[in-house]
N, C-alpha and C positions, 0 to 999 in steps of 0.2 A: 504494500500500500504506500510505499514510498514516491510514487511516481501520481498519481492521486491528489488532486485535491481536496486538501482535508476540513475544508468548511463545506462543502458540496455535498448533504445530506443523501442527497439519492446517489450518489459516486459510494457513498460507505455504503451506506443500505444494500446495495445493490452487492459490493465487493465480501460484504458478510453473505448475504445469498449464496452468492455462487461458492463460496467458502463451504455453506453447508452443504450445498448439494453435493459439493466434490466428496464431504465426510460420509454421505447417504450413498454415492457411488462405491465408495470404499470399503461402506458396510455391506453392500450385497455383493462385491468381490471375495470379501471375506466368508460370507454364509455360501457361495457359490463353491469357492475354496473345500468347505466342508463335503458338498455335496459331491465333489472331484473324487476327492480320498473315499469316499463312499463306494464312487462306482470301480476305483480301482482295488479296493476293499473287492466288492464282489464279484469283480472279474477275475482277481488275478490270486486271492487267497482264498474263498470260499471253495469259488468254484477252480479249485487249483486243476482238476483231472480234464480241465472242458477245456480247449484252444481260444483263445480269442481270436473272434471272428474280427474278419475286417471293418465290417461296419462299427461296431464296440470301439475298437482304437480309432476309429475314424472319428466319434460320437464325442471320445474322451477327447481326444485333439483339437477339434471343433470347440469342444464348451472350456479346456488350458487356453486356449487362443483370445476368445471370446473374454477372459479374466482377464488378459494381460491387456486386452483393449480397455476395458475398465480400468485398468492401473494407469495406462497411458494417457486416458484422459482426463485422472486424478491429477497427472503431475502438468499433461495441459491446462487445465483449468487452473493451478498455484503457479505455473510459471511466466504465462502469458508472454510463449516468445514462440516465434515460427516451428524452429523443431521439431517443439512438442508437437503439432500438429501435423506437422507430416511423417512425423511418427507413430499415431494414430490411424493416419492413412493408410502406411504400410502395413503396420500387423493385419486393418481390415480387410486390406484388396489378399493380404498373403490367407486371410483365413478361407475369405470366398472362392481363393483357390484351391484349398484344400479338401474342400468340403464342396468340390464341383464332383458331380455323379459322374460313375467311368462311360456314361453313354455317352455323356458331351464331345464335340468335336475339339479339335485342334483351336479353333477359333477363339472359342474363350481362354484357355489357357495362352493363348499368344495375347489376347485381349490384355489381361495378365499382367503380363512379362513386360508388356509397352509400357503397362502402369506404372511398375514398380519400377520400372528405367527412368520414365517420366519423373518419378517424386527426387529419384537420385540427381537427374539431372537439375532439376529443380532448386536441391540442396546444395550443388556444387555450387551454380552459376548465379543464381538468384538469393539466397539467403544471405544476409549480413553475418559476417564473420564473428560479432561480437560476443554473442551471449547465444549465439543459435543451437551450438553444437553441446549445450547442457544435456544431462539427461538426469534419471535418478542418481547413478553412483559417481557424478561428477558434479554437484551443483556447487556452484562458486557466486555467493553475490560477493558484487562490488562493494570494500570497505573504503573506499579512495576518499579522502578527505573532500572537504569543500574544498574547489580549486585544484585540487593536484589531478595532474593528467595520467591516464589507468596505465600508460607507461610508467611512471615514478612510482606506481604502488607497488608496493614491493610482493603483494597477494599474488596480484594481478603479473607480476613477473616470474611467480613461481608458477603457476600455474598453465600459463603460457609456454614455458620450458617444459613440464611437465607431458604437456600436450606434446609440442617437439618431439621428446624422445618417445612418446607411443608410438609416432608415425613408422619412427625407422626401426 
């Protein structure tokens, strides 16, 4: 809420809203979560002597997928920067993929593949370098004083190095 102004009543209002809902998305990841361990509870230890049918791990993959889109849009909805959202995107076109029935032709699955090229390039060429490439195990806010430039911050310098050596 730093970026926010903070006498603008429907600006809070609004920013605690979406605050809750994100915590209401979170809690049905969570109960959803339960429901995961459940069916692989019954798949894979009850019924130990039966094979898991394809469709079952397709069902279970489907509804692990479908959770992580939920997480993703937890952490779009608290970060409010491009990434997140097309991170979002990706896990959705990649689930839709997943859970295309084996009748479907080639066509959608190339449908597909354009998308997810699409969001990449997207990422590459279009997003602002700044703060885009956060995610959940790398969030970094800016500590940079008033006035100092996020080059002089020394956070902001570790963290950029940081990033460096993952690359290579």
């Amino acid at each position: 809420m730093k970026n926010i102004d903070k006498n603008n009543l429907s600006l809070r209002i609004a920013y605690i809203f979406e605050s809750m809902l994100a915590m209401v998305v979170l809690l049905a990841v969570f109960l959803g979560t339960i429901d995961v361990l459940r069916m692989i509870w019954k798949a894979y230890i009850v019924d130990f002597q039966t094979p898991v049918q394809y469709s079952q791990l397709n069902d279970m993959l489907g509804q692990i997928l479908l959770l992580v889109i939920g997480v993703e849009l937890v952490v779009m909805l608290s970060l409010h920067i491009p990434g997140a959202l097309l991170e979002v995107l990706l896990y959705a076109i990649a689930r839709k993929m997943l859970l295309l029935p084996k009748s479907e032709g080639m066509a959608d699955v190339l449908i597909g593949v354009l998308a997810i090229a699409g969001i990449f390039a997207i990422r590459k060429y279009l997003v602002i370098k700044d703060n885009s490439n956060l995610n959940v195990t790398s969030i970094h806010y800016e500590d940079c004083e008033e006035g100092q430039d996020c080059d002089e911050c020394e956070a902001c310098r570790e963290a950029k190095l940081k990033e460096a050596k993952s690359k290579h």
